[in-house]
One Martini backbone bead per residue (centre of mass of N, CA, C, O) as a GRO file, in nm:
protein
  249
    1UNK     BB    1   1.766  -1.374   1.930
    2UNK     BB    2   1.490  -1.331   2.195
    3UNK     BB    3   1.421  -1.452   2.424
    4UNK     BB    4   1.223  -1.595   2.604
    5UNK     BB    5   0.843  -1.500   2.653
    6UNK     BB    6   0.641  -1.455   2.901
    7UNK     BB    7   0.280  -1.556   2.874
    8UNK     BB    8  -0.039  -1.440   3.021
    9UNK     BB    9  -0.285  -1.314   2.866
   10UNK     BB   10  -0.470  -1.606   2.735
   11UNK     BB   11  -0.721  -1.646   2.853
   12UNK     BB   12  -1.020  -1.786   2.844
   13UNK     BB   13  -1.288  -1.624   2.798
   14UNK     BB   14  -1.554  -1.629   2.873
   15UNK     BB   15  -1.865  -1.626   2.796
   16UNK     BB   16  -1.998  -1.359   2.793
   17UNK     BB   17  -1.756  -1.216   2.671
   18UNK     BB   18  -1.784  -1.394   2.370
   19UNK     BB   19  -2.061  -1.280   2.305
   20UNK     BB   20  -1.985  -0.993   2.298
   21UNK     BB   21  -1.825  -0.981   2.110
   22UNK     BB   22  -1.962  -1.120   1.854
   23UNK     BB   23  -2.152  -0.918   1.815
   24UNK     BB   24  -1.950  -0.674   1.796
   25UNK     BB   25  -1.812  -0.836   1.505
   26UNK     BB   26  -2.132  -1.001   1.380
   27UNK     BB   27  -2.345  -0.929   1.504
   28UNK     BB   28  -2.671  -1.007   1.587
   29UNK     BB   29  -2.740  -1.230   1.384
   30UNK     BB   30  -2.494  -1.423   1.375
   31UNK     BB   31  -2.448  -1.442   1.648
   32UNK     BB   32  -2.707  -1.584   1.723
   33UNK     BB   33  -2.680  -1.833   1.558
   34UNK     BB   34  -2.378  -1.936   1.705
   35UNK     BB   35  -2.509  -1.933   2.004
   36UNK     BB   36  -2.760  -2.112   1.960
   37UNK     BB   37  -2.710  -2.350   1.690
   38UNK     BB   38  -2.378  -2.431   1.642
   39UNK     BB   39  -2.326  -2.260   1.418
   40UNK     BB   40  -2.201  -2.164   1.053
   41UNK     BB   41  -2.381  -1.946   0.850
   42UNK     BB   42  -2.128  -1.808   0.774
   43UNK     BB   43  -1.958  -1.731   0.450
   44UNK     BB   44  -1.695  -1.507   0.359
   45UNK     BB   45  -1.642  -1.602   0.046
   46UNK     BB   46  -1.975  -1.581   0.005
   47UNK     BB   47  -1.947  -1.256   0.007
   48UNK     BB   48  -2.029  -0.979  -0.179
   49UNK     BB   49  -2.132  -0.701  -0.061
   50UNK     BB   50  -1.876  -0.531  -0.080
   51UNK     BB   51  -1.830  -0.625  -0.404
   52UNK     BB   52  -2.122  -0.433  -0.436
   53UNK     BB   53  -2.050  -0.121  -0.325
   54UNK     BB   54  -1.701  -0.122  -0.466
   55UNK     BB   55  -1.645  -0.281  -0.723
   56UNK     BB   56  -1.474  -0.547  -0.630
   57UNK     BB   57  -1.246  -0.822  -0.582
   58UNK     BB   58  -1.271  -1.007  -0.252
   59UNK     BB   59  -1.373  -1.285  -0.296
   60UNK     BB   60  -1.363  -1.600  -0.200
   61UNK     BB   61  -1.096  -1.910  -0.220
   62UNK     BB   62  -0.755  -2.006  -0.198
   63UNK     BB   63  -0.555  -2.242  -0.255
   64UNK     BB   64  -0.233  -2.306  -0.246
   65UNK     BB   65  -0.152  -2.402  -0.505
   66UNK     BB   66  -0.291  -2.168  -0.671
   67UNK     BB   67  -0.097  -1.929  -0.578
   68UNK     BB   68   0.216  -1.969  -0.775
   69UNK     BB   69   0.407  -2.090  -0.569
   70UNK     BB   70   0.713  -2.248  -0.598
   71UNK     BB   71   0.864  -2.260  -0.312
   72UNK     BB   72   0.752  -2.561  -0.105
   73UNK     BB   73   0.803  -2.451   0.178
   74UNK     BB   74   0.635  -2.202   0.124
   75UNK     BB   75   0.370  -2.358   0.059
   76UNK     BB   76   0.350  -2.515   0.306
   77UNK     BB   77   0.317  -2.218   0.486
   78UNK     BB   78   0.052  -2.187   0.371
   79UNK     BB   79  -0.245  -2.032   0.369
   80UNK     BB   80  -0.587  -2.001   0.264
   81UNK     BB   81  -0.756  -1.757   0.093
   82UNK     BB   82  -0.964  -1.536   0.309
   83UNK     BB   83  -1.148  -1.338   0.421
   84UNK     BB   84  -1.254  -1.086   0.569
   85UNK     BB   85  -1.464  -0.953   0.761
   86UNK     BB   86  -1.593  -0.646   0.812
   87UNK     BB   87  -1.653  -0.600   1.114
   88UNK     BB   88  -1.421  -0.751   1.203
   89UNK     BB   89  -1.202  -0.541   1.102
   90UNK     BB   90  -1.377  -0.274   1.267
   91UNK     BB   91  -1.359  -0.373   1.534
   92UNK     BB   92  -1.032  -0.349   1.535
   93UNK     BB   93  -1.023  -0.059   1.495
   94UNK     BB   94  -1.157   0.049   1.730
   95UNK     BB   95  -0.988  -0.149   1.961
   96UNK     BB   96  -0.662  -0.138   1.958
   97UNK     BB   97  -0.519   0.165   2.029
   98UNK     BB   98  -0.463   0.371   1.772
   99UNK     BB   99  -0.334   0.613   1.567
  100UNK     BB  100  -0.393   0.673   1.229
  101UNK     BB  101  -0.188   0.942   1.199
  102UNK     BB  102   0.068   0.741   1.345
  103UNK     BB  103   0.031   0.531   1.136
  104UNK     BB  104   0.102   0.230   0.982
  105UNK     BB  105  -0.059  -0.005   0.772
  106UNK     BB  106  -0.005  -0.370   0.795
  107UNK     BB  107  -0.068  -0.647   0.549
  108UNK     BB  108   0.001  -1.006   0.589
  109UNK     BB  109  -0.143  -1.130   0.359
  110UNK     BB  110  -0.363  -0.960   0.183
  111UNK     BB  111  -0.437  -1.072  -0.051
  112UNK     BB  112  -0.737  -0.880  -0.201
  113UNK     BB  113  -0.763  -0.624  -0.016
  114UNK     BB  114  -1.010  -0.577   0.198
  115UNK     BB  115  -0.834  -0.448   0.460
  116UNK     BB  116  -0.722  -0.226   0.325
  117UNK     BB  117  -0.950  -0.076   0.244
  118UNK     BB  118  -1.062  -0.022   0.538
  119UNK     BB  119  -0.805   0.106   0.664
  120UNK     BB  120  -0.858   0.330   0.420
  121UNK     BB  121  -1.080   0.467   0.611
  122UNK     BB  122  -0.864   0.566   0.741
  123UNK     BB  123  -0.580   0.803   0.853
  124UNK     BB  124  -0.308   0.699   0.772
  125UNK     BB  125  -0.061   0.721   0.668
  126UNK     BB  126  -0.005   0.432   0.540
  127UNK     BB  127  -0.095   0.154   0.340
  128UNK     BB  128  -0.006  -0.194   0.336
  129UNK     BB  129   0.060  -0.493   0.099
  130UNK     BB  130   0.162  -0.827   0.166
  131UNK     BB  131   0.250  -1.071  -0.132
  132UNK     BB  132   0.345  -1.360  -0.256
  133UNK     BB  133   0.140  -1.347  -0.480
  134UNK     BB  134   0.070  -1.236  -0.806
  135UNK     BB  135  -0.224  -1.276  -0.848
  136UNK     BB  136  -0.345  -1.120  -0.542
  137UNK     BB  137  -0.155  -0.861  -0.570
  138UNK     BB  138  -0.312  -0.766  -0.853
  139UNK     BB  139  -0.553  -0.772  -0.748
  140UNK     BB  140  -0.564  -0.566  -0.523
  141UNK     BB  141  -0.447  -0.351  -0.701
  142UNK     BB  142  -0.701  -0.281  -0.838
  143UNK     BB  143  -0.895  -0.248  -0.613
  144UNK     BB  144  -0.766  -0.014  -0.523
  145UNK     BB  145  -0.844   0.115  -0.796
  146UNK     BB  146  -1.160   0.073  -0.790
  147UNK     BB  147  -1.277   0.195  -0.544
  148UNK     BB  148  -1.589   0.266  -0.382
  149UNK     BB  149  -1.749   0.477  -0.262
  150UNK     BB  150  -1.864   0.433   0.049
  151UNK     BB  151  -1.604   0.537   0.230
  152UNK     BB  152  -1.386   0.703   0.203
  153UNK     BB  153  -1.036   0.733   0.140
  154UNK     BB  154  -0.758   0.828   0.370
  155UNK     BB  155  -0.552   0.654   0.217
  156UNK     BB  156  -0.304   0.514   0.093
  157UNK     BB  157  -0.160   0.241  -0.121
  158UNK     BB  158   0.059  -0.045  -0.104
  159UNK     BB  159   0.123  -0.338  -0.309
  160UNK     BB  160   0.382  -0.608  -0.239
  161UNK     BB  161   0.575  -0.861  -0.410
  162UNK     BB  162   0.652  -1.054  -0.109
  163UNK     BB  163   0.849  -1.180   0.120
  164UNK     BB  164   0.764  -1.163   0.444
  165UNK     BB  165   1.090  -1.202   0.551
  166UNK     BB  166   1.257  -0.974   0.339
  167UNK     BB  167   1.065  -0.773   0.385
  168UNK     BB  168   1.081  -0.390   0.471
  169UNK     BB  169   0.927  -0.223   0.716
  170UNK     BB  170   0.836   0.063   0.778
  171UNK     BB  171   0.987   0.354   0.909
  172UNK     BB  172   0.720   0.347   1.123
  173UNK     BB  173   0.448   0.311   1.313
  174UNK     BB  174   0.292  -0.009   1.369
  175UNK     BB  175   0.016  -0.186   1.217
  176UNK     BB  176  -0.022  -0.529   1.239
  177UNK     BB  177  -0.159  -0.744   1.013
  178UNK     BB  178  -0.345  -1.080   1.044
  179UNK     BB  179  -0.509  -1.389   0.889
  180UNK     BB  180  -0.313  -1.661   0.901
  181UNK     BB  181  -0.148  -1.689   0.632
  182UNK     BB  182   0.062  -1.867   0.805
  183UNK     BB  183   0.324  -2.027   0.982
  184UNK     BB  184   0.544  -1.995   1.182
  185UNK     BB  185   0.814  -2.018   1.064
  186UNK     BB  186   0.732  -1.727   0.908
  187UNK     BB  187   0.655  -1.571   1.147
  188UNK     BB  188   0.947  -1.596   1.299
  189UNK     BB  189   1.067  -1.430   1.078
  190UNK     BB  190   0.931  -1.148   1.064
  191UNK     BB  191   1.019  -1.097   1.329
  192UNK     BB  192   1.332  -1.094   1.307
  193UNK     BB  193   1.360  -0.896   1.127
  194UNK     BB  194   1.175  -0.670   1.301
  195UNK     BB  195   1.407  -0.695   1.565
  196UNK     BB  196   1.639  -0.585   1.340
  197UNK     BB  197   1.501  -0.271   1.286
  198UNK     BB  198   1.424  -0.260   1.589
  199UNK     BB  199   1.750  -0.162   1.639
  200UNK     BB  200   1.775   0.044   1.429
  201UNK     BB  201   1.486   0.143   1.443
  202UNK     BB  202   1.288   0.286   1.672
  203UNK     BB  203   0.925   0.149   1.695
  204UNK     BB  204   0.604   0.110   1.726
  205UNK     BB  205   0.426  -0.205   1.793
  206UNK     BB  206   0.134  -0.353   1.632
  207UNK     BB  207  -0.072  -0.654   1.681
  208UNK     BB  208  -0.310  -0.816   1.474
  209UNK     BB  209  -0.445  -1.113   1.524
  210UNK     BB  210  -0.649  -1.362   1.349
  211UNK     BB  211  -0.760  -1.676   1.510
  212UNK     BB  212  -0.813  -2.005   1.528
  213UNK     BB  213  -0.819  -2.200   1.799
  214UNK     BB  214  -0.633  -2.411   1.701
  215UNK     BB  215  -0.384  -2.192   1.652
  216UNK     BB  216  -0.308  -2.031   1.931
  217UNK     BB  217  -0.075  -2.201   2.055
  218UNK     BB  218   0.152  -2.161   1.833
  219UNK     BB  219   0.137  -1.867   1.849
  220UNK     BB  220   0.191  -1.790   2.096
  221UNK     BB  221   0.483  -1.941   2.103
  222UNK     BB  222   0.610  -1.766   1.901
  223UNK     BB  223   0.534  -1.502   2.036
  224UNK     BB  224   0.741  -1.602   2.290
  225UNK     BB  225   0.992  -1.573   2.190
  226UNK     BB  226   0.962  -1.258   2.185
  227UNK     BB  227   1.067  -0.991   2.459
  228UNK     BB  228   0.957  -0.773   2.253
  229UNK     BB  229   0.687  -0.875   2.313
  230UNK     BB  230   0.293  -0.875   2.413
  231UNK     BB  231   0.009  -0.935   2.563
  232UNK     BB  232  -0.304  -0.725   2.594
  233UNK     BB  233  -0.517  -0.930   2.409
  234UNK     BB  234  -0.808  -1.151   2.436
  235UNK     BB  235  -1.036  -1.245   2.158
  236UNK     BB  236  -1.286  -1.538   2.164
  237UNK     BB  237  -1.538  -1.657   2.023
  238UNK     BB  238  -1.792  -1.895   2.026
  239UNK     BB  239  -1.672  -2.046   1.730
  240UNK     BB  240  -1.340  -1.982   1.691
  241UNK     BB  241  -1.298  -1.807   1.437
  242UNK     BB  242  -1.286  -1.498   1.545
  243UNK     BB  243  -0.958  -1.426   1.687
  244UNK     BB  244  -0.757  -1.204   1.918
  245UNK     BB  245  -0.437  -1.065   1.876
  246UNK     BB  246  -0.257  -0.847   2.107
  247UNK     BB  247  -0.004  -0.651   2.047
  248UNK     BB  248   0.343  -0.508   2.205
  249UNK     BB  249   0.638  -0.256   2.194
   0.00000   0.00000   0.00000
């Protein structure tokens, strides 16, 4: 395990810097409603807009009961598959600052796969999605079959039905992505395992993660375990619903 690092860019952005991301990545529609009004009046469950574009389906919401999950450890650090909004996914791929024909792109608890869709319009060297659920990693693996573009796919997918603790990430540069799909528990599994593959292969490894306010604490201490990982971006939204953090290896 990795000495303790200590994590210090994660100051809670201003008011106005909060506005502009939220515009950034929810549009001026929501950002607006969500700014002016004190609501949230998207739900990205509801939002079919997508699997209407493309043939697909990913959205609605499972509850970790319904997910399949055997084992009660791990059901209890499961956390409702809730799809990411496309803007919102669309908005990370901009501002991350990786080359997608330098990496590969993981998302871990792909859910129904929508995150890899999106990803996979970029040219990424290969798009991987992990989901511990046989149900979701199912859908996932149809909708890559199943999609219509535009935009065209640039990137193969590949879809792997395994416990994020124990399956190993591609020995290539790495840009991983989650929407808080678990517990920290899990989280520092993945970590602690990712942590001796790069000293058996080292190569570059950038996180992105996308969570909400009341879960930031404990998440940047699990990462703050780990000090061969670094937080170089935090932005918050308006009602903290879609905040990302960025890490770098």
């Amino acid at each position: 395990m990795a000495q303790a690092g200590v994590v210090t860019t994660t100051t809670t952005p201003g008011r106005l810097r909060r506005i502009r991301y939220s515009f950034g990545s929810l549009g001026w529609r929501r950002a607006v409603q969500e700014t002016v009004t004190g609501r949230r009046p998207y739900d990205p469950a509801d939002d079919h807009s997508f699997d209407a574009q493309h043939g697909t389906d990913t959205a609605g919401s499972v509850e970790p009961e319904h997910l399949g999950i055997t084992d009660d450890t791990v059901r209890d650090q499961a956390i409702l598959y809730l799809p990411s909004p496309l803007r919102v996914t669309r908005w990370m791929l901009d501002n991350v600052g990786v080359e997608p024909t330098e990496r590969t792109f993981v998302d871990l608890g792909c859910g129904k796969g929508r995150v890899l869709l999106t990803a996979a319009q970029r040219p990424f060297r290969r798009v991987v999605g992990i989901e511990i659920s046989d149900q979701l990693a199912s859908i996932a693996a149809t909708n890559a079959e199943r999609y219509i573009g535009p935009p065209p796919r640039r990137a193969g997918i590949d879809v792997v039905t395994a416990d994020v603790t124990t399956v190993d990430l591609p020995e290539t540069d790495l840009l991983i992505h989650a929407y808080h799909p678990f517990g920290t528990d899990i989280l520092a599994g993945v970590l602690t395992r990712l942590e001796a593959s790069l000293t058996a292969a080292p190569r570059r490894v950038t996180f992105a993660y996308l969570v909400y306010t009341h879960a930031v604490p404990d998440v940047l201490a699990t990462f703050a375990r780990f000090d061969w990982l670094r937080v170089t971006r935090y932005e918050q939204s308006v009602r903290g619903h879609y905040n990302w953090l960025f890490l770098e290896h």
